[in-house]
C-alpha positions as CSV (number, residue, x, y, z in Angstrom):
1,X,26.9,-11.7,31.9
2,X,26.7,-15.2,34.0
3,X,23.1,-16.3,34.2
4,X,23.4,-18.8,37.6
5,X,22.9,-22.6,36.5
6,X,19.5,-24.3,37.1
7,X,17.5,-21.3,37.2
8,X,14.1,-21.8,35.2
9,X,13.9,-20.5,32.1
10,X,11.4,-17.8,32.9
11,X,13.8,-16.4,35.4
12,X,16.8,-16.2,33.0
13,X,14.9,-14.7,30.4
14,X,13.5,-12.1,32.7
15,X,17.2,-11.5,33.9
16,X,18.2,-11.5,30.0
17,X,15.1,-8.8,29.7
18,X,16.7,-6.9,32.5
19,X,20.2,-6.7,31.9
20,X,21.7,-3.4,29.3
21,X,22.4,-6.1,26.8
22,X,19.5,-7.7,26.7
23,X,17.1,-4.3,26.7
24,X,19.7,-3.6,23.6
25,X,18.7,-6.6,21.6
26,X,15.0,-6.4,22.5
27,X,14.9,-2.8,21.6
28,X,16.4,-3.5,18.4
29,X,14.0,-6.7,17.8
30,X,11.3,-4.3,19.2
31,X,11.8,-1.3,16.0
32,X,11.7,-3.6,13.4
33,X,8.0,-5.3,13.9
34,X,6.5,-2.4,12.0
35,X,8.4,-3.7,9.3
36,X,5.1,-6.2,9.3
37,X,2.6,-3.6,8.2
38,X,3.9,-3.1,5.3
39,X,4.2,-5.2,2.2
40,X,4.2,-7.8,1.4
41,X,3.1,-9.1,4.5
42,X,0.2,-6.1,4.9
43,X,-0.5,-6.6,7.9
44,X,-2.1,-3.3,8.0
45,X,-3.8,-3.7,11.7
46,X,-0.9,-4.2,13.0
47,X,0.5,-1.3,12.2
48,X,-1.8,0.3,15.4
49,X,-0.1,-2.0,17.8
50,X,3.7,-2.6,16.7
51,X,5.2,0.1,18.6
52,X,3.4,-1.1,22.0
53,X,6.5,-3.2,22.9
54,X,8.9,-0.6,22.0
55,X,7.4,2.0,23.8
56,X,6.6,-0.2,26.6
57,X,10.6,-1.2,26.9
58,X,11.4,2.9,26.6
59,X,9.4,3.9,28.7
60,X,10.7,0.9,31.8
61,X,13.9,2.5,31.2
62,X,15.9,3.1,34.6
63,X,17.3,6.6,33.1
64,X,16.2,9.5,30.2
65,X,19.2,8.4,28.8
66,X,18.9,4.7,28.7
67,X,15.4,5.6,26.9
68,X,17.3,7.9,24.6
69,X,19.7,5.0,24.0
70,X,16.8,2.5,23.4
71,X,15.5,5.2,21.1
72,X,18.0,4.9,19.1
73,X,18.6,1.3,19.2
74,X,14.9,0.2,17.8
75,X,15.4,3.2,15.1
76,X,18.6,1.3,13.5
77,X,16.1,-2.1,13.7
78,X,13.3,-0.2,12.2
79,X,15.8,1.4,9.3
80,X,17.3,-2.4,8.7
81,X,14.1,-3.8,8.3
82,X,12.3,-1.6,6.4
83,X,15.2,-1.4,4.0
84,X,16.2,-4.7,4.5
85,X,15.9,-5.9,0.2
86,X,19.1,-3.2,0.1
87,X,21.2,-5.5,1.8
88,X,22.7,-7.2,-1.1
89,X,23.4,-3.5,-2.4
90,X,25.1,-2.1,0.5
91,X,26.0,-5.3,2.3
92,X,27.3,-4.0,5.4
93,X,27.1,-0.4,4.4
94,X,23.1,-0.6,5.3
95,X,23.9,-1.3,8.7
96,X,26.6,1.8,9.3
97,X,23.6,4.2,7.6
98,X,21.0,2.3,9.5
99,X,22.9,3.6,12.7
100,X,23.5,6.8,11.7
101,X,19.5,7.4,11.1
102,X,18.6,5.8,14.0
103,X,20.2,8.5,15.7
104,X,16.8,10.1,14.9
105,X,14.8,8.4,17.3
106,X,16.9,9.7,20.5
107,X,15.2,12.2,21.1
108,X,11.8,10.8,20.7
109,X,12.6,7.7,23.2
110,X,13.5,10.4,25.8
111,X,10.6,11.6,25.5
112,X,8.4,8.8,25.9
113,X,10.1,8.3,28.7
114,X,9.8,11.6,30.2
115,X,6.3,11.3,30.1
116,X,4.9,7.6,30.5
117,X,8.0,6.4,33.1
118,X,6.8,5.8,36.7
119,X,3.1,6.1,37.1
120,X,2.7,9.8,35.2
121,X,-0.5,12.1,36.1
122,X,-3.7,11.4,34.0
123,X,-3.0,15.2,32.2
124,X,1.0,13.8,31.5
125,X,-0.6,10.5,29.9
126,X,-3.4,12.1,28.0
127,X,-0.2,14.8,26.9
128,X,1.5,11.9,25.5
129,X,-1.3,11.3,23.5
130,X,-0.4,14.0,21.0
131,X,3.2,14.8,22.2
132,X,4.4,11.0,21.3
133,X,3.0,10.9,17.8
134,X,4.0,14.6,17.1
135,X,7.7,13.4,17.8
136,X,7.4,10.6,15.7
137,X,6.4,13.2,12.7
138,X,9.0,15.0,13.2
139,X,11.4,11.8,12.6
140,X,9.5,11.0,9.7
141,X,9.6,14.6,8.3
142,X,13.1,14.3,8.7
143,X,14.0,11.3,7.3
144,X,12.1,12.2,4.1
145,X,14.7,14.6,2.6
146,X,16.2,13.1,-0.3
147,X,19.9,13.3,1.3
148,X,18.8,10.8,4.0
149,X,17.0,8.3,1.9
150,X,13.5,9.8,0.8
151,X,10.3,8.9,2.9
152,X,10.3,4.9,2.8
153,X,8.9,3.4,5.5
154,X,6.5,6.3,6.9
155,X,4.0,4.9,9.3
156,X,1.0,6.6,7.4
157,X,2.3,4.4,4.5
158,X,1.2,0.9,5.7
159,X,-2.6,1.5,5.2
160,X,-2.0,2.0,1.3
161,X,-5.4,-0.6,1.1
162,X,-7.5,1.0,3.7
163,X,-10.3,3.0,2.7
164,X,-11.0,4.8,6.3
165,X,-7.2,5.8,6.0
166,X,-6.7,6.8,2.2
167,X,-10.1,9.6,2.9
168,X,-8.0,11.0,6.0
169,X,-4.6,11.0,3.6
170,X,-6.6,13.4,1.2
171,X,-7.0,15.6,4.2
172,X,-4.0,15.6,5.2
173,X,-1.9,13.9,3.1
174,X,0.9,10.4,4.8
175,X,1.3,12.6,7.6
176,X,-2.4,12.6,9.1
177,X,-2.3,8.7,8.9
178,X,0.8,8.5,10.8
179,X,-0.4,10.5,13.5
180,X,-3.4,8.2,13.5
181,X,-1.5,5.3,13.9
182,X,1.0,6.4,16.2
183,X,-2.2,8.1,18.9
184,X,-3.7,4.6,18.6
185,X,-0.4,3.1,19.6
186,X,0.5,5.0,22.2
187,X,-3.6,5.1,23.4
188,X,-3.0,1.1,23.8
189,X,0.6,2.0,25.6
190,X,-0.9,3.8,28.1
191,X,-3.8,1.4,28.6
192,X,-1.4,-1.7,29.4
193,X,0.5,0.6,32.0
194,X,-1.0,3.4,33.3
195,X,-4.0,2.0,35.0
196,X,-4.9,5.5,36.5
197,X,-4.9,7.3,33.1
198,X,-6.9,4.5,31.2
199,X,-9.9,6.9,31.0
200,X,-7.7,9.3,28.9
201,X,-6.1,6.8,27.0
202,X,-10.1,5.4,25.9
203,X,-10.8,8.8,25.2
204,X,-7.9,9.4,22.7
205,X,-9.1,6.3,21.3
206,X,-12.6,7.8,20.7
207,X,-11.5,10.8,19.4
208,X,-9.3,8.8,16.8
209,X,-12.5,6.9,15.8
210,X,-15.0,9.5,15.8
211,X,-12.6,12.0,13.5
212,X,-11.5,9.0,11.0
213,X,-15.5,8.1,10.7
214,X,-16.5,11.7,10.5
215,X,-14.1,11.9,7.2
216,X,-15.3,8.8,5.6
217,X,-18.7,9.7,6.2
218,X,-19.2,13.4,5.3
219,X,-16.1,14.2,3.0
220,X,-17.3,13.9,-0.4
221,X,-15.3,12.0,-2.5
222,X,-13.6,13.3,-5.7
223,X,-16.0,13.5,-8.6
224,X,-15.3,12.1,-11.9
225,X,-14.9,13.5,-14.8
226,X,-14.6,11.4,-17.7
227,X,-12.1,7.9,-18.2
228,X,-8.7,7.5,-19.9
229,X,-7.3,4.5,-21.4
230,X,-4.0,4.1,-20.5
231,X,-1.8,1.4,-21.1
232,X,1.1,0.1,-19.0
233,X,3.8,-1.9,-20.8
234,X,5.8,-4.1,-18.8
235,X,8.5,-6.1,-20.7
236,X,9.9,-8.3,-17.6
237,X,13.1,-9.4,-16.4
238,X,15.6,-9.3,-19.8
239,X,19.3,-10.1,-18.1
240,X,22.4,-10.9,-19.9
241,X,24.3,-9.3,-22.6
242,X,22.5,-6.7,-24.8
243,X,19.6,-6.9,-22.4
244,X,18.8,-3.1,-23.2
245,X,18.2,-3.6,-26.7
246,X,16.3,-6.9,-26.2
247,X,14.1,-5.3,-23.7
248,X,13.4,-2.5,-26.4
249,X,12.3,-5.0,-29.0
250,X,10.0,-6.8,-25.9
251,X,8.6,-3.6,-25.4
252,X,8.2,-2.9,-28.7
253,X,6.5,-6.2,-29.0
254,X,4.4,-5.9,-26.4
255,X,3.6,-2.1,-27.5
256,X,2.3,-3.4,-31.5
257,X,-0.1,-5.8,-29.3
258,X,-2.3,-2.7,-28.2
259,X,-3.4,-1.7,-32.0
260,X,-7.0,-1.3,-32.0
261,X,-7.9,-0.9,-28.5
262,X,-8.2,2.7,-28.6
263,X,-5.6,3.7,-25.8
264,X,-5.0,7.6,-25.0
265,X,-1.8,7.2,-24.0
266,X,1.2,4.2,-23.7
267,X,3.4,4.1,-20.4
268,X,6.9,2.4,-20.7
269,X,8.9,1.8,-17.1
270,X,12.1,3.8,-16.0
271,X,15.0,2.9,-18.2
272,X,13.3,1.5,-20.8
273,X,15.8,3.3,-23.2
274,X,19.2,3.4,-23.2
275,X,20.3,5.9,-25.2
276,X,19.6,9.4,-26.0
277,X,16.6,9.8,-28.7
278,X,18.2,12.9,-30.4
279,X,21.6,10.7,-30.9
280,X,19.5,7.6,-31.4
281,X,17.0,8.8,-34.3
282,X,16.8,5.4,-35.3
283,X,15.1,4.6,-31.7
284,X,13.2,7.6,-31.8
285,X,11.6,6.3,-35.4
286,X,10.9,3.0,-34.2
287,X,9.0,4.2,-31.0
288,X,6.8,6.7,-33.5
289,X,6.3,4.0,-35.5
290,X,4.9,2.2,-32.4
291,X,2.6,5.3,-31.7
292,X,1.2,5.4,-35.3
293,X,0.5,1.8,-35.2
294,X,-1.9,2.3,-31.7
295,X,-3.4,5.9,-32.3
296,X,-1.6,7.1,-29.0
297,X,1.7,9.0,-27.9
298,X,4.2,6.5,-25.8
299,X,5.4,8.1,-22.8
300,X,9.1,6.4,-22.4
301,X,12.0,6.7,-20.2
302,X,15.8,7.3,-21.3
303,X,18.9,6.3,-18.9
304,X,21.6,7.8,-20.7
305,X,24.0,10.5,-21.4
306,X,22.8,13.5,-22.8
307,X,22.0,17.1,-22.6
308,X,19.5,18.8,-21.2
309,X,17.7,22.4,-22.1
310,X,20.6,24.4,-20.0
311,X,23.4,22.6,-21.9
312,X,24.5,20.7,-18.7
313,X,25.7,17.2,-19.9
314,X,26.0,14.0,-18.3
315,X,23.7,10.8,-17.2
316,X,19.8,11.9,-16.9
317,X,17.2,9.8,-16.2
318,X,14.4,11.3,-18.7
319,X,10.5,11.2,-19.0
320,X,10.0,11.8,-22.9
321,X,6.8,12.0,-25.0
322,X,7.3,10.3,-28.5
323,X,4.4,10.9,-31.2
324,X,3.3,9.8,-34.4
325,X,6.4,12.3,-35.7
326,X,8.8,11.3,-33.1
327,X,9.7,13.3,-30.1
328,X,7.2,16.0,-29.3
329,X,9.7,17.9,-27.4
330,X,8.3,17.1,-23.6
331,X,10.4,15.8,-21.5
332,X,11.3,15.6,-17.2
333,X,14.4,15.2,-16.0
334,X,14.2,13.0,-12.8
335,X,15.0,15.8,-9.9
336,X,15.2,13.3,-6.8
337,X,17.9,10.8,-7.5
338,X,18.3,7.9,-4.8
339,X,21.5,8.3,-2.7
340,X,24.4,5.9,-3.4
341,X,21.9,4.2,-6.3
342,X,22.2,6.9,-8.2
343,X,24.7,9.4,-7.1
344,X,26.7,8.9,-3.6
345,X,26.6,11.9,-1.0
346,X,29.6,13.6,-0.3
347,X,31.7,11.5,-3.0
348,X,34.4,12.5,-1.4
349,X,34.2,11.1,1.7
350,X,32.1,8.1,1.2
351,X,33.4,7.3,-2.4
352,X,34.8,4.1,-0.5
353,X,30.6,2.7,-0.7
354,X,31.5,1.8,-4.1
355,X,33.7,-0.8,-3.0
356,X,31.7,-2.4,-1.0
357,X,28.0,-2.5,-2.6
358,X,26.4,-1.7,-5.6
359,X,26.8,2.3,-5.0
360,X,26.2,4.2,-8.2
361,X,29.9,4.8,-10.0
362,X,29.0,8.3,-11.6
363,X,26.5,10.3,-10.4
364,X,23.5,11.4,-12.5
365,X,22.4,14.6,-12.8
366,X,18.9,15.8,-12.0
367,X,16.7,18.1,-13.7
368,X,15.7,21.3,-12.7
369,X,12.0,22.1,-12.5
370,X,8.9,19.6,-12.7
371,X,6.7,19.4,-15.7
372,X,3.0,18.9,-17.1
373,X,3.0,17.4,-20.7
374,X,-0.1,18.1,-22.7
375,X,-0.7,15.2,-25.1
376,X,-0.4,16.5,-28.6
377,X,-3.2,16.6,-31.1
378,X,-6.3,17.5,-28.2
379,X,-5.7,21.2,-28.1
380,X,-6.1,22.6,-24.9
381,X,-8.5,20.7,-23.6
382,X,-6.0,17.4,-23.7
383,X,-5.2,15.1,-21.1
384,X,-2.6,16.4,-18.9
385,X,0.0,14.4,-17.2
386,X,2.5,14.6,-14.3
387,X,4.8,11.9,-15.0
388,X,7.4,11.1,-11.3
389,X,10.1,8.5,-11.8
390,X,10.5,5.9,-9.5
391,X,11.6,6.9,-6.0
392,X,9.7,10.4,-6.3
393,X,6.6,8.5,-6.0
394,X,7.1,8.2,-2.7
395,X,7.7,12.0,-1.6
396,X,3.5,13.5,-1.7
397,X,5.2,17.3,-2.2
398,X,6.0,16.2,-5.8
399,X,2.2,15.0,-6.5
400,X,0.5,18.0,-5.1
401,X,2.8,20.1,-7.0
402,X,2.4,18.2,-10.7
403,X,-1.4,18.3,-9.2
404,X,-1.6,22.1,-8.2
405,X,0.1,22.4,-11.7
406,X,-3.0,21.2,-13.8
407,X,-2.0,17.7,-14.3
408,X,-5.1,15.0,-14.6
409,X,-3.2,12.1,-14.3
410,X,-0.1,11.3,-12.7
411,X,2.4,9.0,-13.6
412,X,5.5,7.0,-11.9
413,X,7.4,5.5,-14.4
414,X,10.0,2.7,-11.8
415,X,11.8,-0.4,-12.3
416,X,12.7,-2.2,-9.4
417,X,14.6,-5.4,-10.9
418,X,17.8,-5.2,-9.4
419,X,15.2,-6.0,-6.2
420,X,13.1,-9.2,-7.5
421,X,12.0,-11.6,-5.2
422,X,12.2,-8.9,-2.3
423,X,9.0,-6.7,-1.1
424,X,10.5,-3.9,-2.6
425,X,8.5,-3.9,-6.1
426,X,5.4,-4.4,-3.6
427,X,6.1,-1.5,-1.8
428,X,7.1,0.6,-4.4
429,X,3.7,0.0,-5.9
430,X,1.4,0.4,-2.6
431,X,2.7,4.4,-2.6
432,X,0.9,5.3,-5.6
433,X,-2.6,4.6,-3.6
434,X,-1.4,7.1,-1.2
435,X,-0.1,9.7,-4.3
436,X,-3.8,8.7,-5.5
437,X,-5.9,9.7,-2.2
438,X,-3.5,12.9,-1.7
439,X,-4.1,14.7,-4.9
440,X,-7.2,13.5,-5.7
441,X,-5.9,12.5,-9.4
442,X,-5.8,8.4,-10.8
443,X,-1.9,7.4,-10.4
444,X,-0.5,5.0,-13.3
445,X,2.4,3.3,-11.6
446,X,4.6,1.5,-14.2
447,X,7.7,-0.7,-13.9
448,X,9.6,-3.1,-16.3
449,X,9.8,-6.0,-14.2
450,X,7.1,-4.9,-11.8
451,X,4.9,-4.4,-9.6
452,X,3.4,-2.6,-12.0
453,X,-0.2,-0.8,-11.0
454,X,-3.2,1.8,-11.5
455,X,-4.9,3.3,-8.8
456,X,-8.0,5.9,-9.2
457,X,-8.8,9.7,-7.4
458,X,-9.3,8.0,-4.2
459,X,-6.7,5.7,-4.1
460,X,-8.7,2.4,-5.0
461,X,-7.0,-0.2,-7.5
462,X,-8.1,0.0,-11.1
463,X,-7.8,-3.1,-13.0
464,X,-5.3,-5.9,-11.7
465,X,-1.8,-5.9,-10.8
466,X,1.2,-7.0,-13.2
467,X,3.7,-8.6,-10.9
468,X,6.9,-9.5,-11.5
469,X,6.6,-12.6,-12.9
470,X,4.5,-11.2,-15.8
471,X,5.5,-10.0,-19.6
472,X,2.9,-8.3,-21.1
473,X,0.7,-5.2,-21.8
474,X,-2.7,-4.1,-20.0
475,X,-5.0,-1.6,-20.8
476,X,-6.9,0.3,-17.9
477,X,-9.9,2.5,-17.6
478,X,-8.9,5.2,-15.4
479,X,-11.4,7.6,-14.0
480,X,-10.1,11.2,-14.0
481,X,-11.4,13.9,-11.7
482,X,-11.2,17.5,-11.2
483,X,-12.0,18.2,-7.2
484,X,-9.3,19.8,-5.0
485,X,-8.3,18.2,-2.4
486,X,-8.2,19.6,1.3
487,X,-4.3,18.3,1.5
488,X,-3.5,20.1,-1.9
489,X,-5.3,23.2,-1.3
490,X,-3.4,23.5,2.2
491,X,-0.7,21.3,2.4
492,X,1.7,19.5,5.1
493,X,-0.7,21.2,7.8
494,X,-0.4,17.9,10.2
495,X,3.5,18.9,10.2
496,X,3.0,21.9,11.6
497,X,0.1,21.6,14.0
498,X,2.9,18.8,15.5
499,X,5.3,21.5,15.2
500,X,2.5,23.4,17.9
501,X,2.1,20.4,20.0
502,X,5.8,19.7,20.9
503,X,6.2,23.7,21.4
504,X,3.5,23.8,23.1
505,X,4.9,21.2,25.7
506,X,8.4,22.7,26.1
507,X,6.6,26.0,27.0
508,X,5.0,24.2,29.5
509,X,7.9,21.6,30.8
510,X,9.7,25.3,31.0
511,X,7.3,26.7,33.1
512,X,6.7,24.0,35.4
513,X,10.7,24.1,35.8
514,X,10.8,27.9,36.8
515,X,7.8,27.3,39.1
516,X,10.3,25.1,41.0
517,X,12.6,26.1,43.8
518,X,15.7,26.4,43.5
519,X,17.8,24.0,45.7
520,X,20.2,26.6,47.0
521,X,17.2,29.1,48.0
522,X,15.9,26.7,50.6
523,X,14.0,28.0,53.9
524,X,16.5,28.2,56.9
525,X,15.8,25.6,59.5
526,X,13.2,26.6,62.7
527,X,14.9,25.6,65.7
528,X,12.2,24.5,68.8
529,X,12.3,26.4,72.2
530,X,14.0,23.1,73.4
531,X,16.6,22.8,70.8
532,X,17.7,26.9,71.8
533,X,17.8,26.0,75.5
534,X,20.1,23.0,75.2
535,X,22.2,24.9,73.3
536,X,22.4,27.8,75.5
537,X,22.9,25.1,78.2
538,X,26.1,24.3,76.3
């Protein structure tokens, strides 16, 4: 591309702007600003306006398929940012599965185009209202299978600290939030270039208000039931050789600290055992020790190879409860395992990862079923907990589920060192607010190098954080609650009332396409007196 010498520089960069190369690379630049919202950055407002430019390049598109092609384009920006602290695992790897996701958005760039392009009706602006953000879901929904990397990154997720937003996720779970933020985004889209459809485009914006004040105002929030003390251990960073046994004795340390304060319950982070109890019983009778020295059970994690209760052996990652006697037999066998970290998909064909990144070299297995511990020695009546490790935090069907189950307090047990000095632990850490204001239960979210944090029913922080610069041991009073919450009682019901929408609007582009005629059935031509005299004439 030759840009003609001694042009000004507003005039090449609106030829830059214009030409397929440059839409390519401000598309791209374009998907990844919602990478802003989240944290560390937490930007939350933003997340209402990041799209604007994306959707305003899309929909200036000359062709549906250019918009389909700058679809997909921002998707593989959004993917590389939002995942960008995986680089150094998957070096280029991230930006080959990056592509391949961002196939995702394809379809939904199309369709902003096909109905803000041009200078579309008021009825086709105020459709994209709900048709643009229903697409978008539908993305997101698929995205959040495990076998395509697990729901990082939803929209919904970026207003982890706001209030407003956390009452309308215990509605309707991440899902409702993300259609918030998408309507508002596409409200201000539509404001900026469809002059003639600005009325619709305010009143969307109403209707978004109105309905997320309504919420805050009249849903009550989850009442409380009684506190638990729960303590978090978080050992830090322990590198080098024989790191897993010196982080055992840290935590062990750490653990001894917490005699006398009259904890219910200790949390250790993911892996913070290395070897199976039942072939370790040495481990298993220090950590009993640990729990008759603080008057609690110590909920630990075990990376190793073992059996579980069908006989199937191999590498489990493994929630156990140890008591005053040592094991009390309850234990969770991680069922979500992250792809290439922890098993690579389709081994066979993608084996090759391994060579190029930190991709995982065996793959684990997962466990079967989820599971609500009771904690020994309070009857029936005793605290009951869901305990998640690490990534399943992140999926809300596994919280309403431990929730629906019975438990009373959830917890993710994570670590999240290989990713230090990255906004990963941050992330990681903002999803248990969400888990929180879902189900309507307090979430514990424990790491070994941290971000380790508490959040109550409604999603609120309890006590401070424990970042990843910190060693130590904290004790938090967590309220507990017993209220039902609208998105546990009835689900991912924003899912399919999107589902509706975008039916609802190829039923209608399908109508409006029969009503059409068809070229070949056009009327005959009318011929005037004067044009059948002349040609008699001939």
């Amino acid at each position: 591309m030759r840009i003609p010498v001694g042009r000004p520089d507003g005039a090449r960069a609106r030829q830059f702007a214009a030409h397929p190369r440059g839409r390519a690379v401000a598309a791209v630049a374009a998907g990844a600003l919602p990478v802003l919202a989240f944290p560390e950055p937490s930007l939350w407002w933003f997340a209402y306006v990041a799209l604007v430019p994306w959707m305003l390049l899309v929909r200036s598109a000359p062709t549906g398929r250019r918009a389909a092609v700058e679809g997909w384009l921002g998707g593989l920006g959004f993917m590389i940012a939002v995942h960008h602290w995986l680089i150094p695992s998957l070096h280029v790897f991230i930006v080959l599965i990056a592509a391949l996701l961002g196939l995702l958005w394809a379809p939904w760039g199309w369709l902003v185009w096909s109905l803000l392009s041009g200078a579309p009706s008021p009825v086709r602006a105020a459709a994209a209202l709900a048709a643009v953000p229903s697409g978008w879901l539908m993305i997101e929904l698929a995205r959040s299978w495990e076998g395509l990397g697990g729901p990082w990154g939803l929209l919904g997720a970026s207003q982890w600290e706001v209030p407003p937003a956390l009452r309308l996720a215990s509605v309707g779970g991440v899902w409702l939030v993300s259609l918030l933020v998408l309507a508002v985004n596409t409200a201000v889209t539509v404001l900026i270039a469809v002059p003639k459809a600005r009325t619709a485009a305010v009143g969307g914006g109403v209707i978004c208000a109105l309905t997320t004040t309504a919420v805050w105002i009249w849903l009550p929030q989850p009442e409380q039931t009684g506190r638990a003390r729960i303590a978090v251990v978080q050992p830090g960073v322990v590198d080098g050789i024989d790191s897993v046994e010196r982080r055992f004795a840290r935590s062990e340390e750490l653990t001894r600290q917490l005699a006398g304060q009259d904890v219910d319950l200790v949390v250790w982070g993911e892996s913070s055992v290395g070897a199976d109890l039942r072939e370790r019983p040495d481990l298993a009778a220090r950590i009993a020790v640990l729990s008759r020295a603080v008057g609690a059970e110590v909920l630990v994690n075990v990376d190793a190879r073992s059996k579980d209760g069908e006989g199937r052996s191999g590498i489990f990652k493994s929630s156990v409860l140890v008591g005053p006697q040592g094991p009390t037999g309850d234990r969770y066998d991680k069922m979500r395992l992250v792809p290439f970290g922890e098993y690579v998909p389709a081994r066979g064909l993608l084996g090759w990862a391994t060579s190029v990144g930190k991709a995982a070299g065996e793959d684990r297995l997962r466990g079967t079923r989820p599971v609500v511990m009771v904690l020994p020695g309070t009857g029936t009546g005793g605290l009951r907990i869901g305990p998640l490790v690490c990534f399943e935090s992140a999926f809300p069907d596994m919280s309403r589920r431990l929730t629906r189950d019975g438990a009373q307090l959830l917890v993710a047990q994570s670590a999240t060192s290989s990713f230090q000095g990255s906004w990963a632990p941050e992330q990681h850490a903002s999803l248990a607010a969400l888990r929180a204001a879902e189900s309507g239960r307090p979430v514990v979210h424990a790491t070994l190098t941290g971000v380790s944090a508490v959040y109550g029913p409604d999603g609120s922080r309890v006590g401070g954080l424990l970042g990843t610069d910190s060693s130590t041991a904290a004790v938090y009073d967590v309220p507990l609650a017993r209220d039902t919450t609208l998105y546990v009682r009835f689900g991912d019901w924003p899912v399919y009332g999107a589902l509706a929408v975008l039916a609802a609007l190829c039923a209608a582009e399908g109508a409006r396409t029969l009503r059409r005629p068809a070229p070949g059935l056009a009327a005959p031509p009318v011929h005037t007196a004067h044009e059948s005299a002349a040609h008699h004439a001939h």
